[in-house]
N, C-alpha and C positions, 0 to 999 in steps of 0.2 A: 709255278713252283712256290711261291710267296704266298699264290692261294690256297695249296696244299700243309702248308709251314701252317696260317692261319687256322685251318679243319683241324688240324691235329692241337693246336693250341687251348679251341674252344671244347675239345674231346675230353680233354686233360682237366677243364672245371669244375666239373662234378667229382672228380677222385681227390682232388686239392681238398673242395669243400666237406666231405666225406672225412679226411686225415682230420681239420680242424674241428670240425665237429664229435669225433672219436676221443680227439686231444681234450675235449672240452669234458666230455661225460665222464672220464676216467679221473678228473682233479675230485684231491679226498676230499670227500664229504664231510660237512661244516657238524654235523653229527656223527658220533658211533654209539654204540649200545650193545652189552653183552648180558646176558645173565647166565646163574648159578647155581647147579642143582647135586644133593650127594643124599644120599638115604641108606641105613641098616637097618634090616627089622632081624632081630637075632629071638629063635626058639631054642625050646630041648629044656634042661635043667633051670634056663633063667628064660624071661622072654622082656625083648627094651626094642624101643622103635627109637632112634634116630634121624635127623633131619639136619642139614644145612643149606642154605640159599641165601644168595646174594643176586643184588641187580648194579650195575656200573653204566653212566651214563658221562659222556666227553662232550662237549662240543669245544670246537678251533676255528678261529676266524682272524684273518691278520694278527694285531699284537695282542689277541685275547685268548686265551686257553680255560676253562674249567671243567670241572671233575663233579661229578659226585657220586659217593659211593653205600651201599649199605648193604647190612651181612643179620641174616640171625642162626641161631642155632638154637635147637632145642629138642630135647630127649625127655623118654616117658620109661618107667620099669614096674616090670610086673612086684608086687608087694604083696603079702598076707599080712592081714590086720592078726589082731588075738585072739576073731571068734572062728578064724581061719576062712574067708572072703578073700578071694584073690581081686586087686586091681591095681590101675597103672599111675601109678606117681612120678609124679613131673620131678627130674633131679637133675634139669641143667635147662634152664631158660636167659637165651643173653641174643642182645641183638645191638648195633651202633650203627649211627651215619658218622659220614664224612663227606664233606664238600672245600673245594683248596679253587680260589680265579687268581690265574697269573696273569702279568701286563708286561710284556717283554720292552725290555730300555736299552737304550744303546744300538749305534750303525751296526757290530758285532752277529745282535739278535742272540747273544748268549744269558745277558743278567736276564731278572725279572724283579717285580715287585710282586708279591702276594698278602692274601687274606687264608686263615683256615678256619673252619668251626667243627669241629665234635663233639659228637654225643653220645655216651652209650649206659646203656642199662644191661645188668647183672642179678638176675634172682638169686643165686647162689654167692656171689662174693662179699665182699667186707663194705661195699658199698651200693646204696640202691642205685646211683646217679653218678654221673662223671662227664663233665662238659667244659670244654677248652676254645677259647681264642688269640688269636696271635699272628700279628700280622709283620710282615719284614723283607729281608730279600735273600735273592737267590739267585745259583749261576749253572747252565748245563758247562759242566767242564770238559766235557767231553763227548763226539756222538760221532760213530762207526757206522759203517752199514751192520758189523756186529754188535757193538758192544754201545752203552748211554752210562751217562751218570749224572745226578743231577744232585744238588744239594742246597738247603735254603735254611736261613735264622733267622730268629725276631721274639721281641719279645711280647708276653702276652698276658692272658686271664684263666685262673682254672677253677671252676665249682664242686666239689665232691658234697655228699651228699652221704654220711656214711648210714651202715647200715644196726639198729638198735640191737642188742643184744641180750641176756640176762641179768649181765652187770653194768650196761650202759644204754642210756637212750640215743635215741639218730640224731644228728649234730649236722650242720652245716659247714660248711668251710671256705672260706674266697682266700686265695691267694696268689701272689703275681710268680710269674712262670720265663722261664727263656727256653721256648720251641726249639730247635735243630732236628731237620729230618732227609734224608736221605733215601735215591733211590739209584741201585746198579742191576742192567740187564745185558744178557748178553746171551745170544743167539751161539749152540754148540752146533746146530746144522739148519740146515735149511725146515724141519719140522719141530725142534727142540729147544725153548725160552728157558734161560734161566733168571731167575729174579730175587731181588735180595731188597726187603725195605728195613727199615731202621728209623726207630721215632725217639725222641729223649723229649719230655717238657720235667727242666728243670727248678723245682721250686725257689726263690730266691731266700726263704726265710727259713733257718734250721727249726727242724720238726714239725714241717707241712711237706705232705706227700709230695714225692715225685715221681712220675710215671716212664718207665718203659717198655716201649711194644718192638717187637721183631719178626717179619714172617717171609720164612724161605719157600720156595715154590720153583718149582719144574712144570711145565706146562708143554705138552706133544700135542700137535695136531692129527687129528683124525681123519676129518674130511674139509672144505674149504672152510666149512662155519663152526664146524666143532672141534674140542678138543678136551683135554684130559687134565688134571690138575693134580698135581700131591703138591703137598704146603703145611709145611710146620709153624706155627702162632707161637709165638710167647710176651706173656704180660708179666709186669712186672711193677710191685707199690711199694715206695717204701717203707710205709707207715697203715698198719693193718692193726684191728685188735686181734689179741692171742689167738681168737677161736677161726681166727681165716689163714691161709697159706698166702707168703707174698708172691710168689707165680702160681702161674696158672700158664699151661702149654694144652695145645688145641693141634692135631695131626689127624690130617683130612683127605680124602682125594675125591673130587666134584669133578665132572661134566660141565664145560662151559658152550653157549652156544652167543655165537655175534651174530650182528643184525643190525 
């Protein structure tokens, strides 16, 4: 009997080893990586080609997290000169990174300490350049199986860089900033992300720009790796000359694929 008890014990080894080794392959990976694809080409009475893409890169490893992210857009419209020559004139070229490394503190694993840097360029805006740092802390207040929230301040550095016009040349600008940015998601079903980010850097010296950004997005899944995106942008300066608008809103809907 005792030798029978034995057979069946040593049977049972390989399905053990098999469980811990399955347990093993399924912990997330210290990487992720998504990218971003949306395109319009519109004919008939006008004809404009359209394009947006982005790529988003994570890595997570114990108490280290970072991000980096980057987006461009860019648009072409069909024109007639005056000797009447049709071609396509670029009338929206913009593209940024962003990159944020957390360092999680505390038994909790809620605070963090961070670093962020941005960059972005604007053909058409009030300024050719815009580049921010700011480093400080931050705390998930919150995390569901549905729903996250996370939120972080610090103070910081912002470079603008404006853009020359007929009444004025490009001007540089440094001034110190206090970051706060926030992020809430939350899951309406098992296929359907809702996400809500929110950015404020706010200038500390009256009449030096201060920036902010806002982008809403619903996100469905399609198939395991793809999914569907609409997502509302809004930017926002406060200090523009005349001939620029101080928002600028961007409504999109992109194809995302992870990997």
């Amino acid at each position: 009997m005792i030798h029978k008890y034995t057979l069946m014990a040593l049977s049972l080894l390989p399905l053990v080893s098999y469980a811990v080794s399955a347990e093993d392959t399924e912990k997330k990976p210290e990487y992720t990586a998504s990218t971003e694809l949306g395109f319009l080409y519109k004919t008939g009475n006008t004809k404009s080609a359209d394009i947006k893409a982005g790529f988003n890169l994570q890595y997570e490893k114990d108490k280290w997290r970072s991000v980096v992210a980057f987006n461009i857009l860019a648009k072409k419209l069909e024109t007639e000169d005056a000797a009447g020559n049709e071609e396509f004139e670029t009338t929206d070229n913009k593209w940024d990174i962003l990159t944020q490394t957390n360092y999680t503190i505390g038994e909790e694993r809620k605070n963090y300490l961070y670093a962020n840097l941005a960059y972005e360029q604007d053909k058409f805006s009030g300024f050719e350049s815009q580049s921010s740092f700011s480093a400080g802390w931050g705390r998930h207040w919150y995390d569901t199986e549905t729903s996250s929230f996370f939120a972080d301040v610090g103070p910081g550095v912002q470079y603008d860089v404006t853009r020359a016009t007929d009444t004025n040349s490009s001007e540089n600008n440094t001034s110190l900033i206090l970051q706060a940015q926030a992020l809430y998601t939350h899951k309406l079903n098992e296929y359907v992300e809702f996400k809500q980010y929110l950015v404020a850097k706010q200038a500390t010296q009256s009449g030096d720009n201060s920036i902010y950004k806002s982008e809403t997005s619903i996100t469905a899944q399609l198939i395991d790796s793809l999914q569907l995106k609409f997502a509302l942008r809004i930017d926002y300066d406060t200090e523009v000359e005349p001939e620029f608008e101080n928002t600028n809103t961007e409504t999109s809907m992109t194809l995302i694929y992870n990997f």
